[in-house]
VEXBAMI-332121 format. One line per field, with one value per residue (C-alpha): residue number from 1; x, y, z. Coordinates in steps of 0.001 Angstrom, whole numbers, plus 524288, in hexadecimal, padded with zeros to 5 digits. Example, Ala and Ser with C-alpha at 12.3 -4.5 7.8 and 13.67 -1.06 7.14 Angstrom:
2
n = (1, 2)
c1 = (8300C, 83566)
c2 = (7EE6C, 7FBDC)
c3 = (81E78, 81BE4)
//
This chain:
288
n = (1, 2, 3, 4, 5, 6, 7, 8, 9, 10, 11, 12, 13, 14, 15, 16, 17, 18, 19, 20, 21, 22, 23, 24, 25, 26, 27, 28, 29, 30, 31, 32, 33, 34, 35, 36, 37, 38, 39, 40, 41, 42, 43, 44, 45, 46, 47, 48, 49, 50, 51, 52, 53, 54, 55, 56, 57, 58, 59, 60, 61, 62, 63, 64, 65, 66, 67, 68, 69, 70, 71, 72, 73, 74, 75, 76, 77, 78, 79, 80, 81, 82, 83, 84, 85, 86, 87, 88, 89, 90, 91, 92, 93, 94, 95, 96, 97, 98, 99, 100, 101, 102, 103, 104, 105, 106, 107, 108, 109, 110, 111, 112, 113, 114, 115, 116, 117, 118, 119, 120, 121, 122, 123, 124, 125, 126, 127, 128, 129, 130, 131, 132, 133, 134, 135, 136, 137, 138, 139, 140, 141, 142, 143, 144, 145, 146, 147, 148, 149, 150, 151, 152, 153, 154, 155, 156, 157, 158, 159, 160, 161, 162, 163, 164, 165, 166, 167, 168, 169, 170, 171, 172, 173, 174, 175, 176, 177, 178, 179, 180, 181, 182, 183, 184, 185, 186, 187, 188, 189, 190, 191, 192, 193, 194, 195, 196, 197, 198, 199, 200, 201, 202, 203, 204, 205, 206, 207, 208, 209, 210, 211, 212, 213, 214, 215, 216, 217, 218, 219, 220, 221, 222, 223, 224, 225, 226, 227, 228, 229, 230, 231, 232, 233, 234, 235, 236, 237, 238, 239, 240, 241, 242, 243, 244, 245, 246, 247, 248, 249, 250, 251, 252, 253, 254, 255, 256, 257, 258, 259, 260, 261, 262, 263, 264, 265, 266, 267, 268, 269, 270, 271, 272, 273, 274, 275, 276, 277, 278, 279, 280, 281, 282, 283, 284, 285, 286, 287, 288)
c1 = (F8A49, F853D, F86EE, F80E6, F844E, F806E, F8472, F7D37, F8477, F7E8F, F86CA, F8F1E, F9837, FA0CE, FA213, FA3F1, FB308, FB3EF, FA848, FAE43, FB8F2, FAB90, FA6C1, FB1E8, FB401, FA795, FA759, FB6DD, FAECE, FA644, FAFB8, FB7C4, FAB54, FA89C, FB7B9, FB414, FA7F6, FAD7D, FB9DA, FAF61, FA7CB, FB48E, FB92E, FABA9, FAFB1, FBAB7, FB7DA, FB89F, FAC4B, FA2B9, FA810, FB604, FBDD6, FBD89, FAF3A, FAF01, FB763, FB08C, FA488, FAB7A, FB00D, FA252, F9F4F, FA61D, FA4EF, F9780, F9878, FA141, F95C8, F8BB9, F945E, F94EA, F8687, F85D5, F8E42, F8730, F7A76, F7F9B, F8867, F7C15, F7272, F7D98, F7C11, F7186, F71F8, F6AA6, F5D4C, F5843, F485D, F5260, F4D04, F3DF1, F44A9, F4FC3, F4B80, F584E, F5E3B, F557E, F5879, F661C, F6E41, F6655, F5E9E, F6B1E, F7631, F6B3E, F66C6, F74C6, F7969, F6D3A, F7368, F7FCF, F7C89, F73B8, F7FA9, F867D, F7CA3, F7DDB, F8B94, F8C40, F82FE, F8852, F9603, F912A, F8D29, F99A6, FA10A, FA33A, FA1AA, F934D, F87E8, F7FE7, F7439, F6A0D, F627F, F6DC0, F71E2, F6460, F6570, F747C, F6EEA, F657E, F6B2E, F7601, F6962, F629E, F6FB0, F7434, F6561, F6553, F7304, F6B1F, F611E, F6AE1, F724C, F6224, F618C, F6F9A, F6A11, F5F2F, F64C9, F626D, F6D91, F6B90, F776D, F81A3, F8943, F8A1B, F97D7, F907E, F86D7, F8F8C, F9773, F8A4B, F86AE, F94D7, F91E7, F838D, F85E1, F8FF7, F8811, F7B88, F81A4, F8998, F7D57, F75CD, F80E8, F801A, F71D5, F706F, F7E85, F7528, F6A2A, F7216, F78DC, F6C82, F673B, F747A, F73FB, F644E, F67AC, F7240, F704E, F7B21, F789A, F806B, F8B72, F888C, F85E4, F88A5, F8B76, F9610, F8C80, F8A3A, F997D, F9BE6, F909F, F934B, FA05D, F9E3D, F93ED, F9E1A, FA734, F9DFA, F9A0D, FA8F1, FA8AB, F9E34, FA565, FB19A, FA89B, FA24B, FAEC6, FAFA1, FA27B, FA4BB, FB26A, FAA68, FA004, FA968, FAFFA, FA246, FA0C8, F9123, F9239, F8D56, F869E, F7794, F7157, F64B2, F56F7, F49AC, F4DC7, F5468, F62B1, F5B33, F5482, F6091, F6AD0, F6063, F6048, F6DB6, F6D72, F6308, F591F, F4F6C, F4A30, F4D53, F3E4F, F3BA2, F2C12, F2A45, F2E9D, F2847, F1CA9, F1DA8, F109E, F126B, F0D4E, F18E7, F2351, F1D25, F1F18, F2BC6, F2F2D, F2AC2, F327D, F3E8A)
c2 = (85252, 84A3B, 84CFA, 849AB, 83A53, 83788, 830FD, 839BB, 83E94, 84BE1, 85532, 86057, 86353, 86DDE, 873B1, 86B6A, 8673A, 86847, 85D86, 85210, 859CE, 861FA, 85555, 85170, 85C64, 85D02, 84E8E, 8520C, 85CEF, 85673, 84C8B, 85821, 85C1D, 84FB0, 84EA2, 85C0C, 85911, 84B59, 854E6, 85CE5, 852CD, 84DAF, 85AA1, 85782, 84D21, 850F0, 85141, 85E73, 863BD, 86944, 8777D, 872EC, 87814, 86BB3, 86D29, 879BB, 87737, 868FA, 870C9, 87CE1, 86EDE, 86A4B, 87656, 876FF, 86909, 86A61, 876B5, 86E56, 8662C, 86EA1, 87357, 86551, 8648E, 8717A, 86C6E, 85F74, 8658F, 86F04, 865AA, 85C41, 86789, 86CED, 85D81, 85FAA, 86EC7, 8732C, 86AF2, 86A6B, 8671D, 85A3D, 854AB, 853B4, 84721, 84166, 8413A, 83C72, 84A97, 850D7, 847A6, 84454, 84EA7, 85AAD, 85777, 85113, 85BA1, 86552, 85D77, 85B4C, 86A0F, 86CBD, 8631D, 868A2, 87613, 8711A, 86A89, 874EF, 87E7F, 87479, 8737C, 884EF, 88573, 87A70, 882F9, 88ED2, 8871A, 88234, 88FB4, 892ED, 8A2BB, 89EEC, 89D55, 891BA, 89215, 886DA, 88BB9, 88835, 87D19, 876FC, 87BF7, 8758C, 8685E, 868D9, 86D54, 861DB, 858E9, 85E70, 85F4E, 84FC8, 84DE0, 8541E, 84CCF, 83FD9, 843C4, 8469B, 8399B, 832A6, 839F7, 836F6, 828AB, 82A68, 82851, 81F35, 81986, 814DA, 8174B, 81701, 809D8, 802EE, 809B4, 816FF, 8130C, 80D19, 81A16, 821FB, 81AC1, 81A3B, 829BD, 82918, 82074, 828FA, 833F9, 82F0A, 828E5, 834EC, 83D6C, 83515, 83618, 84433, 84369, 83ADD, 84322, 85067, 84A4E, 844B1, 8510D, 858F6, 84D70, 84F4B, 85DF5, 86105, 8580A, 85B81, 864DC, 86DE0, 87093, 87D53, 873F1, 8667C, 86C89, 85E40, 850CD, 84A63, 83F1B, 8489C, 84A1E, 83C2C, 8393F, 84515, 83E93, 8331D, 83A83, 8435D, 83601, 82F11, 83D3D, 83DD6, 82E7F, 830E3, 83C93, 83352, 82A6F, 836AE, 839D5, 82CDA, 82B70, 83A45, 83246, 8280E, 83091, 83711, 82BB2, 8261C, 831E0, 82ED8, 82154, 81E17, 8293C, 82DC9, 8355A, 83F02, 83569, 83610, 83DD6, 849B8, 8451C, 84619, 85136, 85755, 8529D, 857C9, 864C5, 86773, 8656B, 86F24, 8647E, 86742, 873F4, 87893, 87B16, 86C3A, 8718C, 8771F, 86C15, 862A8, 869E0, 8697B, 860DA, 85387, 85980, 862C7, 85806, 84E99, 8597F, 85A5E, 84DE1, 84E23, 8580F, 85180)
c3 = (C1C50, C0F4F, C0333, BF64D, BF1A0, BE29D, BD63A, BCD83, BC052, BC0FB, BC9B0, BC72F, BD210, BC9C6, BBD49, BB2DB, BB22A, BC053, BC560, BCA29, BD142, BD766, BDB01, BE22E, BE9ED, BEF37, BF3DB, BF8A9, C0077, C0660, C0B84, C0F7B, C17A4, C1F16, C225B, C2A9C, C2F81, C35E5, C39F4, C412E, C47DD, C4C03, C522C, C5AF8, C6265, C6B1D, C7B87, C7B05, C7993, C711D, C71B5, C6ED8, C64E8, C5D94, C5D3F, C57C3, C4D02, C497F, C47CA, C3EE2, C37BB, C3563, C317F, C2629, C22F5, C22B3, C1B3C, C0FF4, C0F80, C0C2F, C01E3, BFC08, BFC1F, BF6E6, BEC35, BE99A, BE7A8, BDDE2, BD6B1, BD58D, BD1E3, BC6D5, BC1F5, BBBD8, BB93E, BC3A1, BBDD2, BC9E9, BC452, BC05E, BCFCB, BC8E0, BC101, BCA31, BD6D6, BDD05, BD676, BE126, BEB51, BEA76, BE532, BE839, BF594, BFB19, BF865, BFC9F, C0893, C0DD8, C0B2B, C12B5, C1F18, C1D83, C1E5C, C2B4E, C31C5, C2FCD, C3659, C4085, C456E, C41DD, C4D2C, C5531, C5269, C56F3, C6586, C6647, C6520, C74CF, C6F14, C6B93, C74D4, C756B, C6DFA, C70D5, C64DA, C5C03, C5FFD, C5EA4, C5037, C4EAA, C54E7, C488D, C4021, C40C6, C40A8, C34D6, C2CA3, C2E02, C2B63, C1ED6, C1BAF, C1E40, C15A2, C0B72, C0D08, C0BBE, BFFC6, BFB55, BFA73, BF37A, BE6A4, BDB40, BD2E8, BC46F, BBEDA, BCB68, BCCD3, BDA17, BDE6C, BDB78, BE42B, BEE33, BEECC, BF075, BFAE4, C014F, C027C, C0520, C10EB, C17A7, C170A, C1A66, C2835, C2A48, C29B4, C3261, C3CDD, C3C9B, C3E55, C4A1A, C4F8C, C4D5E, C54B3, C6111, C60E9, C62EE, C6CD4, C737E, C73C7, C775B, C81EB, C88DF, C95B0, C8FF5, C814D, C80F4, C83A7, C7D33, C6FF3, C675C, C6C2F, C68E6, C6329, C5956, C56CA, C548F, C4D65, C4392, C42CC, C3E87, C3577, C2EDD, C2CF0, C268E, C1EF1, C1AE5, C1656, C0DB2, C06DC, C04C0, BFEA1, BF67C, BF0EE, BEC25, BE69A, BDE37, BDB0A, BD4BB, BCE5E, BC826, BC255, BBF2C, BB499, BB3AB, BAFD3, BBF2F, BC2A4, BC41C, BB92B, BBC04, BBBFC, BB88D, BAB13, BB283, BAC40, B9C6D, BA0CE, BA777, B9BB7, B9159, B97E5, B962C, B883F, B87F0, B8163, B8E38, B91CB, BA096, BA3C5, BA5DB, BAA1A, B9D06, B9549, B9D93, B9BC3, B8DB9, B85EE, B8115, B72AE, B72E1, B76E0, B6CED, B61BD, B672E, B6602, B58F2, B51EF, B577E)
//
């Protein structure tokens, strides 16, 4: 359950008036989210059994935890891609824009939305009503594999960021939230593949349908998950207060490109003009 960690200046998470406040709310979700998905795991761990009560409603709790998350993702991608009006041809010139804050917002909606298939189907084995179905649990055990492994590729790509303008507590913060998440997603990798060890081992599968390995280790996933939205708040907190002064601007041109096309000095078919022949830009440059 990542989300998207970066310093850049270009991001819109509301309409104008009503940003900052935007911004705050989604990093107060997501915190709100991993606060239910460590509730959840926690509801696993009781003697009682895997069909327990308890069970059953830790699961409808990751549920909608993991749900929250997607939203956040959901939110991140669009708050990044209203930065910079929706310029999406913008990646050609800043190659972390495509890697950062579109690949990892889309990457991590992509392993909530996974996770959440997941634990739906590992719900629907618990339920005594339903009959067991060895076709989808196989399907639940990976599908909570291939979501924590798109989370870890989103917390690699969350790294992969260069700072020119950011100062070293900028930095420090990122990383303080980069960390977290990266360990946290890791947990609930190896925890997805003991749990499927566990299970396509066991003599009894209709009846050992996760191991409590997988519990703990999801656990101390979601605590590490919520940790790194605490320290989230606090980095939006100080990217507020930075106003710009400390924060990334768009590379390799796409910020001049991007600020000259809202002044309306740049036409919006970048092929044509860039297709344009040196005579005419010369005469242009001429009469001016």
């Amino acid at each position: 359950m990542v989300k998207l960690v970066t310093a850049r200046e270009s991001r819109a998470y509301g309409p104008r008036g009503a940003r900052n406040r935007w911004e705050y709310i989604n990093a107060g979700v997501y915190v709100f989210a991993s606060l239910l998905l460590l509730a959840g795991f926690a509801a696993q761990l009781p003697a009682a059994g895997p069909r327990s009560r308890s069970s059953e409603f830790g699961l409808v709790v990751a549920l909608v935890a993991l749900a929250i998350a997607a939203a956040a993702s959901a939110h991140d991608l669009a708050a990044h891609a209203a930065g910079i009006d929706c310029r999406v041809g913008l990646v050609r010139f800043d190659l972390q824009l495509g890697l950062v804050e579109f690949a990892v917002p889309a990457v991590c909606f992509l392993g909530s939305v996974l996770s959440f298939v997941g634990v739906l189907l590992l719900l629907s084995q618990v339920r005594e009503n339903r009959g067991y179905s060895y076709r989808l649990e196989k399907h639940a055990l990976n599908a909570l594999i291939a979501g924590p492994l798109l989370w870890l590729v989103g917390s690699i790509l969350n790294a992969c960021q260069v700072y020119e303008r950011a100062d070293g507590r900028t930095q420090i913060l990122q990383s303080s939230v980069n960390l977290p998440f990266l360990m946290g997603s890791l947990l609930f990798l190896v925890g997805g593949f003991f749990n499927r060890h566990y299970v396509s081992g066991s003599p009894h599968p209709e009846s050992e349908i996760m191991a409590k390995s997988w519990a703990w280790l999801c656990l101390f996933g979601s605590l590490l998950f919520f940790v790194g939205g605490l320290c989230n708040v606090l980095k939006v907190f100080e990217m507020q207060q930075a106003d710009g002064l400390r924060l990334e601007k768009l590379r390799g041109g796409a910020q001049e490109r991007l600020s000259r096309d809202r002044e309306g000095r740049v036409p919006l078919n970048w092929e044509e003009s860039r297709r344009r022949r040196p005579g005419e830009e010369a005469r242009a440059v001429s009469v001016h």
